[in-house]
C-alpha positions as CSV (number, residue, x, y, z in Angstrom):
1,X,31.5,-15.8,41.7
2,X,30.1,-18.5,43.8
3,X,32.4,-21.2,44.6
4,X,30.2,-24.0,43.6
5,X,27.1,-24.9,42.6
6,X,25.1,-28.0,41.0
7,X,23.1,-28.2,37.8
8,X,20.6,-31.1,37.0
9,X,22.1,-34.4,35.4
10,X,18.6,-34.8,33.2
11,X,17.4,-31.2,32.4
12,X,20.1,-28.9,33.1
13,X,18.7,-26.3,35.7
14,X,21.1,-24.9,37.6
15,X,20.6,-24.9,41.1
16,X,23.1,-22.0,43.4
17,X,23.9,-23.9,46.9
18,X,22.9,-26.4,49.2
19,X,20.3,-24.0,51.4
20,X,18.3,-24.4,47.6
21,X,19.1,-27.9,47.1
22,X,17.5,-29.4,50.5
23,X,14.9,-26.9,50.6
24,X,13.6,-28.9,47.2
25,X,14.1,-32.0,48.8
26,X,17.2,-32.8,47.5
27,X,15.7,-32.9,44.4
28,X,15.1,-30.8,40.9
29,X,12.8,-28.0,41.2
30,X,12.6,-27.7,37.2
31,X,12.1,-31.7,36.5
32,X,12.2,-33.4,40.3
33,X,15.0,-35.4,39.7
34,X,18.0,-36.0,42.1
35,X,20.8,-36.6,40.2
36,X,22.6,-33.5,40.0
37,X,26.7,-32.6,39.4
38,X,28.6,-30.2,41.3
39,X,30.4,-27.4,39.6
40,X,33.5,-25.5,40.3
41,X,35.1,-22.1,39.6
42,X,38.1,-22.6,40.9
43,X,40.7,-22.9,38.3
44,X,41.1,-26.9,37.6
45,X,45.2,-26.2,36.6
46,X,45.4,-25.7,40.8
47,X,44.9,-29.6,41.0
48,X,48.2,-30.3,39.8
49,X,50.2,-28.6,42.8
50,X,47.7,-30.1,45.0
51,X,48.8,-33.5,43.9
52,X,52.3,-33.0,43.9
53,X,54.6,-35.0,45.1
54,X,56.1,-32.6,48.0
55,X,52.1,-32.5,49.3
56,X,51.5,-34.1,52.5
57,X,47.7,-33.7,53.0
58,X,46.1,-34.3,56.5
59,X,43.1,-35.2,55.2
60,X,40.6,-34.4,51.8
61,X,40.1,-31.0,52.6
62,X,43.6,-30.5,51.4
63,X,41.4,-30.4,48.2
64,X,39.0,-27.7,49.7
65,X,38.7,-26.0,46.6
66,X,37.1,-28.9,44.4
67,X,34.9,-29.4,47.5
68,X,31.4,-27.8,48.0
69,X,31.8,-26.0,51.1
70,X,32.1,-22.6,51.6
71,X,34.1,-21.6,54.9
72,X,36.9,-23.6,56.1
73,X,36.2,-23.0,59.9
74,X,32.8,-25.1,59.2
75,X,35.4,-28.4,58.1
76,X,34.9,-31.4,60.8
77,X,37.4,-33.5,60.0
78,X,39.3,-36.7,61.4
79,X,42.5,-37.1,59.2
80,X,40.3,-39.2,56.5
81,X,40.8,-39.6,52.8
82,X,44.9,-39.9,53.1
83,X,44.7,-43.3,54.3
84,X,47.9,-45.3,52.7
85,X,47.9,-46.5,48.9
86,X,50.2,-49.6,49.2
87,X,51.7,-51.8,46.7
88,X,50.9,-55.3,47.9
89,X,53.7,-57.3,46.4
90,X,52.7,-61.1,48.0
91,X,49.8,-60.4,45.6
92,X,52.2,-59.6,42.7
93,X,54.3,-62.8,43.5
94,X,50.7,-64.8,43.3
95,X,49.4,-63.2,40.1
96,X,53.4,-63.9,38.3
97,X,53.6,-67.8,39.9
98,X,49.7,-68.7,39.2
99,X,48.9,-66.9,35.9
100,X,52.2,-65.6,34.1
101,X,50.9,-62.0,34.7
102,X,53.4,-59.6,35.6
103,X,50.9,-56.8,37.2
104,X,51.7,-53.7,39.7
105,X,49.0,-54.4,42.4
106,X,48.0,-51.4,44.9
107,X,45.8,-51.3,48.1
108,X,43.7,-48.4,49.4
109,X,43.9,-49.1,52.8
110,X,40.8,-47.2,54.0
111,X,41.1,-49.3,57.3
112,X,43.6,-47.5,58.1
113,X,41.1,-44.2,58.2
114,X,41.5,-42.8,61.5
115,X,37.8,-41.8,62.8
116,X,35.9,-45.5,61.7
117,X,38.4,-47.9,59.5
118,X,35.9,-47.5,56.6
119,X,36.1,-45.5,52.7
120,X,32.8,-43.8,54.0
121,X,34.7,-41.3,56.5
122,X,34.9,-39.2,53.4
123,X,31.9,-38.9,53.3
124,X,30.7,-38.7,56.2
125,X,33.4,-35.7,57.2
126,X,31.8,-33.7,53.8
127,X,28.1,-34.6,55.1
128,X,28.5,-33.1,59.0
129,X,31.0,-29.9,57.8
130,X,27.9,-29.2,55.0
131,X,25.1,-29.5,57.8
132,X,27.2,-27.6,59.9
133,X,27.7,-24.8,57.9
134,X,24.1,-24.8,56.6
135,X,23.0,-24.8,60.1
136,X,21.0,-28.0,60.3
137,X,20.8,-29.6,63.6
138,X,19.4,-33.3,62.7
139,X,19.9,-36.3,59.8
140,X,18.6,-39.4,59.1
141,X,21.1,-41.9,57.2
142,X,19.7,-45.3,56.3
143,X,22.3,-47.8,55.8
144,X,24.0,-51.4,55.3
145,X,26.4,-50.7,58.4
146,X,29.5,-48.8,57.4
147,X,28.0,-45.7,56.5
148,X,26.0,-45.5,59.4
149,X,28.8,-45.8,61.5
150,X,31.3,-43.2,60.0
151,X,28.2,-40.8,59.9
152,X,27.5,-41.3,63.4
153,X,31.0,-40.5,64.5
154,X,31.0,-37.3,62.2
155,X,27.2,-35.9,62.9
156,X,28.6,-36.3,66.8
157,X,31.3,-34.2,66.1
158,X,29.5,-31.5,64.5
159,X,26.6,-31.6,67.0
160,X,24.1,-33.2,64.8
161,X,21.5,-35.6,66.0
162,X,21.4,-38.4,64.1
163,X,19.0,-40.7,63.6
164,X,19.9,-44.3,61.8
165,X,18.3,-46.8,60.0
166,X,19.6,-50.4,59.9
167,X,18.5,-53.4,58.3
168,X,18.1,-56.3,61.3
169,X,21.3,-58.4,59.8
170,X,23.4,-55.8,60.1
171,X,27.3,-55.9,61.9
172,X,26.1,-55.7,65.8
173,X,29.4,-53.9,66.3
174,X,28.1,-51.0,63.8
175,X,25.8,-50.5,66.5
176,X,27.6,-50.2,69.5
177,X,29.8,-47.6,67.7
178,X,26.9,-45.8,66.9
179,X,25.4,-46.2,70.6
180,X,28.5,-44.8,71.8
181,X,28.6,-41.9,70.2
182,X,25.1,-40.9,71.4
183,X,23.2,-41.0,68.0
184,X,20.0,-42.9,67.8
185,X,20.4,-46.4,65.9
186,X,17.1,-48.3,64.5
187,X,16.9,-51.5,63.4
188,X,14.3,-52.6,61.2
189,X,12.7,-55.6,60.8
190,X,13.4,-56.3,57.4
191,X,15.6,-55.6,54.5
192,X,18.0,-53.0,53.8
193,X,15.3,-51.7,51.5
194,X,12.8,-52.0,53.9
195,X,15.0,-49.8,55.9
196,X,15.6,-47.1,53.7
197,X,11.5,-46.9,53.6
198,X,11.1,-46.3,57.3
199,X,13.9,-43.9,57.3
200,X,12.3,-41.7,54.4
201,X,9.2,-41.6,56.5
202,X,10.7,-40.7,59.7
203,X,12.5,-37.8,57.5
204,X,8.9,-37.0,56.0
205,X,7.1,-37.3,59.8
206,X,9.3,-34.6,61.6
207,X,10.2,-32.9,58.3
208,X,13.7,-34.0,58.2
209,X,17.1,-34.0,56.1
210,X,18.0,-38.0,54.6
211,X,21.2,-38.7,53.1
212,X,20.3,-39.1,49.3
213,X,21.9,-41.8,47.5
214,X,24.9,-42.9,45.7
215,X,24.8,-39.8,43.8
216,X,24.7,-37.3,46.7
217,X,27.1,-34.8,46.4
218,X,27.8,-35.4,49.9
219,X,29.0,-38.7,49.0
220,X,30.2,-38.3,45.7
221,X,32.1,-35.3,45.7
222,X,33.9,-36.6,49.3
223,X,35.0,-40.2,47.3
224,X,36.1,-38.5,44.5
225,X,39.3,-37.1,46.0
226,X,40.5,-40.7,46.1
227,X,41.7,-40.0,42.1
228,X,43.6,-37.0,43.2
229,X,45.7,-39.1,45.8
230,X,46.0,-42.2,43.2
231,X,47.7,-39.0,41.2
232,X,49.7,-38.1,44.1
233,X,51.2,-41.6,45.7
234,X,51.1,-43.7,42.5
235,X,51.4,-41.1,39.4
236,X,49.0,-42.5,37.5
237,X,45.5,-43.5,37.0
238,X,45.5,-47.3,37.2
239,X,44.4,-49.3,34.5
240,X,41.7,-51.4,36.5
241,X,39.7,-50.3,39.4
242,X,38.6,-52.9,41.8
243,X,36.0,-52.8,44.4
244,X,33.0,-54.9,46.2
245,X,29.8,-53.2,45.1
246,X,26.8,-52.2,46.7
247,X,25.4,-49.1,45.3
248,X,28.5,-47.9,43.7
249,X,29.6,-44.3,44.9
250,X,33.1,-45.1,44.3
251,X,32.8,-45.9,40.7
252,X,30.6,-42.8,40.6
253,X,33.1,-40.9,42.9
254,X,36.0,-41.8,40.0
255,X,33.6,-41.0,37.0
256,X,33.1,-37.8,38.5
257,X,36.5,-36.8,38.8
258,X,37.4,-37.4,35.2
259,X,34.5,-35.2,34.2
260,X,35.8,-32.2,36.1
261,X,39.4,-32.7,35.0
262,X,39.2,-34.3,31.7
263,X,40.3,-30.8,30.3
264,X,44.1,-30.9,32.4
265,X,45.2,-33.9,31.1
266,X,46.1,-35.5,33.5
267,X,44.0,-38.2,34.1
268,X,43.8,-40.5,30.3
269,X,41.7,-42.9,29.8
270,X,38.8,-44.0,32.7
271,X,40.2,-47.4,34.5
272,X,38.0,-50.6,33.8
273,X,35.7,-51.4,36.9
274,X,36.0,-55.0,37.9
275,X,33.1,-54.9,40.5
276,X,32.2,-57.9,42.8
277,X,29.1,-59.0,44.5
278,X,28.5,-61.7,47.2
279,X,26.9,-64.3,46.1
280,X,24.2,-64.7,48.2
281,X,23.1,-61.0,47.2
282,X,24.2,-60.4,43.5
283,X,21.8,-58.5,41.5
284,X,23.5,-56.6,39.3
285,X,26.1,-59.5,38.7
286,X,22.7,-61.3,37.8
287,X,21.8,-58.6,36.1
288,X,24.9,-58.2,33.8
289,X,25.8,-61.8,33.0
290,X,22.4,-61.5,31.3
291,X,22.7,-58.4,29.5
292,X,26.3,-60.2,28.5
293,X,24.9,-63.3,27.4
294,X,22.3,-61.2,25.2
295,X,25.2,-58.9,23.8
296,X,23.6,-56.0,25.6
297,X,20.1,-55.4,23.7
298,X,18.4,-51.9,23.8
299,X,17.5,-51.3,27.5
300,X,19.4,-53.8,29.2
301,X,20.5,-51.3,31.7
302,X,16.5,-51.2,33.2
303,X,16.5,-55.2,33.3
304,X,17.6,-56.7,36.6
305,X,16.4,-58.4,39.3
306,X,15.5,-57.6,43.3
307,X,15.8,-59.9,46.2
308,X,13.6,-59.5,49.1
309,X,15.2,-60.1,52.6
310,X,18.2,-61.5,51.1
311,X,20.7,-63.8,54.1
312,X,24.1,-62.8,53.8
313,X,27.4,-63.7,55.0
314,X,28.5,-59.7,54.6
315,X,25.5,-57.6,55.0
316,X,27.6,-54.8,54.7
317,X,27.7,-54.8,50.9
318,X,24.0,-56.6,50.4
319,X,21.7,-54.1,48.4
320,X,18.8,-56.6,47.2
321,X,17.2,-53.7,45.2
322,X,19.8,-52.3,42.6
323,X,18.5,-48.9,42.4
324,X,21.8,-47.2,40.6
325,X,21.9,-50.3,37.9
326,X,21.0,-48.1,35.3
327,X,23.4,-45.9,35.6
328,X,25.7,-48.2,36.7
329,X,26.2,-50.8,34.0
330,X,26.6,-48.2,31.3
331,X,29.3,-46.7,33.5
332,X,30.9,-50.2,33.6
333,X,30.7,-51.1,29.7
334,X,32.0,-47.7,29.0
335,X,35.0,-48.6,30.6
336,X,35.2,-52.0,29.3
337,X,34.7,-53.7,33.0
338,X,32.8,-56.5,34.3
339,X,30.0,-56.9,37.4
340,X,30.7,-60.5,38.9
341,X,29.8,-62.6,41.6
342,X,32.6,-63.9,44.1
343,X,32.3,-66.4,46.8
344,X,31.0,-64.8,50.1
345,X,32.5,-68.5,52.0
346,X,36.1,-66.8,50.6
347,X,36.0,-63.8,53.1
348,X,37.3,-65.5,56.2
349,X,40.2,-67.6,53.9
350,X,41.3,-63.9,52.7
351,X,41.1,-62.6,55.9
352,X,43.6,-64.7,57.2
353,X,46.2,-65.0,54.3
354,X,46.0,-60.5,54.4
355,X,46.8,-61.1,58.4
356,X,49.1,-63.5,57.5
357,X,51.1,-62.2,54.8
358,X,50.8,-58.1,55.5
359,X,49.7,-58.0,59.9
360,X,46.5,-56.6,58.4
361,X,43.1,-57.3,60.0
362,X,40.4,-56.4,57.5
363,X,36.4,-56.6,57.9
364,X,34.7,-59.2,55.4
365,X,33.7,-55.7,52.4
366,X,37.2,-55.6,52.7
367,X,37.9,-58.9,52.1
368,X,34.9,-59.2,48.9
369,X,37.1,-56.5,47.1
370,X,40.4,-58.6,47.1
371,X,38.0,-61.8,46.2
372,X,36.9,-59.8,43.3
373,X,40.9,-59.5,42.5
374,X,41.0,-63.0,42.9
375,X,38.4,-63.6,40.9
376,X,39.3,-61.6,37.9
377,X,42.7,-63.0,37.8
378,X,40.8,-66.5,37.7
379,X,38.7,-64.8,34.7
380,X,41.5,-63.5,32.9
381,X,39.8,-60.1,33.4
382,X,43.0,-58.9,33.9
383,X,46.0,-58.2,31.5
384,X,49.7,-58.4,31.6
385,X,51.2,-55.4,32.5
386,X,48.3,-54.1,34.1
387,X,48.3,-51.2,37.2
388,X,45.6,-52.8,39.5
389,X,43.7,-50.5,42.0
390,X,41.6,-52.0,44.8
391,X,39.7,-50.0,47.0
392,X,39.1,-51.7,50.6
393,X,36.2,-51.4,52.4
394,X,36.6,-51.7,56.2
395,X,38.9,-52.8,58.7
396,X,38.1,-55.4,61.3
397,X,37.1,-53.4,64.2
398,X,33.3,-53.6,64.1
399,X,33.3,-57.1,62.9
400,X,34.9,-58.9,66.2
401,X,32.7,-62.2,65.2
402,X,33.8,-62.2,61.6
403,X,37.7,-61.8,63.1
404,X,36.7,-65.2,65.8
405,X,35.9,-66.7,62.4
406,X,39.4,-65.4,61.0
407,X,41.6,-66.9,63.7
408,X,42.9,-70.8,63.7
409,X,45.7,-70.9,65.9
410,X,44.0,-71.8,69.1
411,X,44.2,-75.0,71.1
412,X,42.6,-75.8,74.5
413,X,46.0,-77.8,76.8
414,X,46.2,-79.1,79.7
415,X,49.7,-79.1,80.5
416,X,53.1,-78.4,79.0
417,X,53.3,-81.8,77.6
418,X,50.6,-80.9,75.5
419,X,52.3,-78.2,73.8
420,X,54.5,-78.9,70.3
421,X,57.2,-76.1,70.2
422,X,55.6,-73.3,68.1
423,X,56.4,-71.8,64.2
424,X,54.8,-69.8,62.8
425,X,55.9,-70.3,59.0
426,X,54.2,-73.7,59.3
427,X,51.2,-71.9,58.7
428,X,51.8,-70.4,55.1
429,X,50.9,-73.1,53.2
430,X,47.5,-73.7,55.3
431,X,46.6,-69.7,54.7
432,X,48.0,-70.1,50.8
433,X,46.2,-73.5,50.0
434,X,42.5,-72.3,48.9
435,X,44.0,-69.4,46.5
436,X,46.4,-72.2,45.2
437,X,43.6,-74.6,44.3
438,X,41.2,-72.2,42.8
């Protein structure tokens, strides 16, 4: 029996491996869709030693067997997907003092992933160990930034020429990562969706592989392991799941993993996604506070808008044409969740009270996905007693102008006489003061 293969989301047809799957295009050969699921043979009761608490993973591919590849000497890895879960207790103290809520609050800190700082190492370690077993040599990846940077560093590693598309607003940093490494960066003139256009017909001119989209089993199947290691450090599934949203792999990524262990019984009941969007690019937060206001009529899920060239303050998590809406807000609404906008101006202010409170420097995705904590707490989105899950984006490292905007301390002397003897605790207040007025 075949370790894995993937059967069509919309008609069923089951497709054997991966040398099919790209040879269609990455999409249906019975119906021409591409959303597909990945199946398993392996014996689902094996999850429960893998998530035991006497495991110490290195990295995902401790879960090789829920992950479609074949050989394990094709695995290019960097130690991703066991960065720290962490219960943030400053954050606790906040939630108790402002709204009477007495909540367990944890952080997975996917800055602290080894190869790029960012939650798409996962993938990007599944994408280069696949191509690398299938034998393919080049990849195009369009991107908002963080992807294109963890796939960079992984396609390098496996000896894949990469070739990246970039809107123009994108995090110059991003790119010199991606210079570094060797693999070819793009920037287009344009949008992000004007970027994924380009890259499809650079794929289509020299008859290249694309990444697909948020439902890529590349992607998908890489994120999912991030329920197995709530499992593992916490013990449980929490009760909300928080995170800044672009596309919205992760949320697919935990939908997934119920699906293939709902039958253990170990996992319950699917957490609620609280999902935040900047402000300045918020189309399925648009999109939802519509459908909300108009108690969700029949199609709701095909009504939202698109914003053309949309100017940021974190480009990083700005997708002006919500492609995966339709799948999305169902996925949300079955889980009782909400799609909001937070404020983008809010990034740098939880920047600094992270640095201050935990010696943390996070990139501004990072920082969207704690303002959508903050946010839902300000909502009463949130319930007493709650387990709260937030999955961090990035850390600071290829956002050096973001972390100039971060820092306050500074201040141009002349002489000694100038200088007021220094402590540092009178700055708690200052960092505290705009989540204490909100």
């Amino acid at each position: 029996m075949s370790k894995f293969h993937f059967e069509c989301r919309v008609c069923g047809h089951k497709i054997d491996n991966f040398k099919d799957w790209f040879s269609s295009n990455q999409k249906c050969p019975k119906c021409g869709e591409s959303k597909i699921y990945t199946k398993y043979s392996a014996d689902k009761e094996k999850i429960k030693t893998l998530i035991g608490k006497d495991q110490t993973p290195e990295s995902l591919w401790h879960y090789f067997d829920f992950l479609p590849l074949n050989n394990k000497e094709n695995i290019v890895t960097d130690g991703e997907g066991v960065a720290p879960i962490e219960r943030w207790d400053f954050l606790e103290d906040y939630a108790k003092r402002k709204y009477n809520l007495n909540l367990e609050i944890f952080i997975n800190r996917n800055d602290k992933s080894f190869a790029t700082g960012t939650f798409k190492d996962k993938g990007g370690s599944l994408a280069a160990s696949v191509l690398k077993e299938e034998g393919i040599t080049e990849y195009v990846v369009a991107s908002t930034g963080n992807t294109a940077t963890a796939f960079a560093h992984y396609m390098a590693k496996a000896g894949v020429s990469c070739s990246i598309f970039v809107p123009e607003d994108s995090l110059p940093d991003s790119e010199a990562h991606i210079g570094a490494y060797g693999q070819k960066l793009f920037r287009v003139k344009g949008d992000y969706a004007h970027a994924k256009k380009v890259a499809a017909d650079y794929a289509k001119k020299y008859g290249l592989l694309m990444t697909g989209g948020n439902l890529d089993p590349l992607r998908l199947e890489a994120k999912k392991t991030q329920v197995f290691e709530m499992l593992r450090v916490m013990g449980k599934i929490p009760d909300v799941y928080i995170q800044a949203l672009s596309g919205g792999t992760g949320p697919f990524a935990v939908e997934k993993a119920f699906i293939d262990f709902e039958e253990t019984g170990l996992l319950g009941k699917l957490p609620r996604f609280l999902l935040s969007q900047g402000d300045r690019c918020a189309p399925q937060a648009h999109a939802w506070d519509k459908a909300t206001k108009n108690n969700f009529p029949e199609g709701y899920e095909k009504d939202f808008p698109t914003y053309e060239n949309p100017v940021t303050l974190i480009p990083t998590i700005a997708t002006g044409h919500p492609g995966m809406y339709p799948l999305m807000a169902p996925l949300v609404k079955r889980s009782g969740g909400q799609i909001f906008e937070i404020n983008e101006e809010l990034a740098v202010d939880i920047s600094r009270l992270v640095a201050y409170e935990r010696v943390i420097k996070i990139g501004p995705a990072s920082a969207a996905g704690l303002a959508g904590l903050f946010e839902s707490l300000k909502r009463g989105y949130i319930n007493d007693g709650e387990v709260i899950f937030v999955n961090i984006g990035e850390s600071a490292g290829r956002a050096l102008d973001f972390m100039k905007e971060v820092s306050y301390t500074s201040e141009i002397i002349s002489s000694v006489d100038d200088c007021e003897r220094f402590d540092r605790t009178k700055y708690k207040e200052m960092v505290w003061a705009p989540f204490e007025n909100y």
